[in-house]
C-alpha positions as CSV (number, residue, x, y, z in Angstrom):
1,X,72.0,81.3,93.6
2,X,70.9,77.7,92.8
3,X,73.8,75.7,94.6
4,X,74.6,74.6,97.9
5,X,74.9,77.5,100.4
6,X,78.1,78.0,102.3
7,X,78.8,77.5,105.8
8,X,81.9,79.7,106.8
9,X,83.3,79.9,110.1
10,X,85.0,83.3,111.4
11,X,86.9,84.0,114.3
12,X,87.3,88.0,115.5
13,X,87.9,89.3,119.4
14,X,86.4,91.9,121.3
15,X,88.4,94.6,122.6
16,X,89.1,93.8,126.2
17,X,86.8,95.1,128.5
18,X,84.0,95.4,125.6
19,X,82.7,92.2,126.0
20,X,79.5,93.4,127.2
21,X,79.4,96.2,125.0
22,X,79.4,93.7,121.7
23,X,77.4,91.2,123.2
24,X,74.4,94.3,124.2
25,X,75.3,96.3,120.4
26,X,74.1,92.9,119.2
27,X,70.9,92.2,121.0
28,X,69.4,93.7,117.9
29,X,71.2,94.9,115.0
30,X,69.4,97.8,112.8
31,X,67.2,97.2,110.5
32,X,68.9,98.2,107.2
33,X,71.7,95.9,108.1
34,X,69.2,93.1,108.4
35,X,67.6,93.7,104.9
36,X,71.4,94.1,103.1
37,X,72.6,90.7,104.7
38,X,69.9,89.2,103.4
39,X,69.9,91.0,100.2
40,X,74.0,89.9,99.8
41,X,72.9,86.0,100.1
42,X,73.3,86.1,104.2
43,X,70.4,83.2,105.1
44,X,71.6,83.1,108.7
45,X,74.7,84.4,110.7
46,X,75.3,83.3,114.8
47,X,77.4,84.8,117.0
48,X,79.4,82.9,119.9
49,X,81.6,84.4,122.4
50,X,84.4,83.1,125.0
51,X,85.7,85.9,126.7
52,X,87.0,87.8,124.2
53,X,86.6,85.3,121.4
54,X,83.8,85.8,119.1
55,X,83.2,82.7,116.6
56,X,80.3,83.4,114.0
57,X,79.0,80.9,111.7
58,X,77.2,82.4,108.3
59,X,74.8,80.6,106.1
60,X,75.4,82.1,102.6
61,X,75.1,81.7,98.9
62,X,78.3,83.2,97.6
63,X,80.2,84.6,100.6
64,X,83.0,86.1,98.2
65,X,80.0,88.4,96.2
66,X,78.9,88.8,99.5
67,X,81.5,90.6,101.0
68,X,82.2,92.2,97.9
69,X,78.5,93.8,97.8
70,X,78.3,94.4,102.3
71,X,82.2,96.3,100.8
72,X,80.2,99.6,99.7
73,X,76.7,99.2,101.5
74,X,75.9,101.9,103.5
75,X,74.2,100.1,106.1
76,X,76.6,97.5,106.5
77,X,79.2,100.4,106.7
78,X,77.7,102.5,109.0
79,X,77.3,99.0,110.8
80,X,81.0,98.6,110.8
81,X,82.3,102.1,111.5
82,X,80.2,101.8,114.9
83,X,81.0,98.1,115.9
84,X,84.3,98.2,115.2
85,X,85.1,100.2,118.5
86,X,84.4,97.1,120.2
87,X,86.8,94.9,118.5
88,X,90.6,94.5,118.4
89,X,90.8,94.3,114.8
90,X,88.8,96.1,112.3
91,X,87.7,94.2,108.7
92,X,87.6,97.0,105.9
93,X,86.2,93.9,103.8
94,X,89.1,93.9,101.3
95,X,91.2,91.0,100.6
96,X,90.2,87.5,100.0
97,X,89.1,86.3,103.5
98,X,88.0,83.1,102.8
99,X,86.9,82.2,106.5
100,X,88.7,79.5,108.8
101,X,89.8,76.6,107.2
102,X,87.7,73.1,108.1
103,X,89.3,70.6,109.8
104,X,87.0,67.7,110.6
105,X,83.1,67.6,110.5
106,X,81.4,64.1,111.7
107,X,80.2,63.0,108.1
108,X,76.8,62.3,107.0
109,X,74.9,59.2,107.3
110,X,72.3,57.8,104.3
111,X,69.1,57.2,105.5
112,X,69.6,53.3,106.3
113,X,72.0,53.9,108.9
C-alpha cells in the first residue's frame, strides 16, 4: 500500500486468573502467525497489560483488508481458536471493528520548533 500506515488502538481482557497464561502464550507467537500478519499489512503490533486489561497498538497498512484476510487464515485461526481461552471475549473477526476511537494525541512540531 503506498499511504500512510495506520495506527489502531484495541482494548480486549484476559479471563480472570489467565493473566499469566496470555502474557507466557505470547512470549513467542508461532511462526505461521508471524509470516500472515505480516503478509496482511501487520508492520508492528505491541501488547500492554493492566491486570486484566490488554491494550495493543498495530502498525498497519489497511487494517479493514487486514482483518478481512487474518478472517480465513489458517494460522491466524488456529492462533485464535487456542488464545481465545485466555480471554473474556472472543473476536470471530466479523463486523466492522474499527479500533478505539482517538481522543487527543500531542501534535507534531515542524522542524524549527
Amino acid at each position: 500500500m503506498s499511504g500512510p500506515r495506520q495506527v489502531i488502538a484495541l482494548h480486549t481482557r484476559a479471563a480472570a486468573g489467565r493473566e499469566g497464561d496470555y502474557d507466557r502464550e505470547h512470549a513467542r507467537i508461532p511462526d505461521d502467525l508471524d509470516a500472515a500478519l505480516r503478509r496482511a499489512g501487520v508492520h508492528s503490533w505491541r501488547i500492554w497489560r493492566d491486570g486484566q486489561d490488554l491494550f495493543h497498538l498495530v502498525e498497519v497498512d489497511d487494517y479493514a483488508a487486514m482483518r478481512e484476510q487474518l478472517r480465513t487464515d489458517p494460522a491466524n485461526v488456529a492462533w485464535q481458536q487456542h488464545i481465545n481461552q485466555f480471554l473474556e471475549v472472543v473476536d470471530s473477526y466479523d463486523g466492522d471493528d474499527t479500533g478505539l476511537d482517538l481522543v487527543w494525541q500531542l501534535p507534531t512540531r515542524g522542524s524549527d520548533a
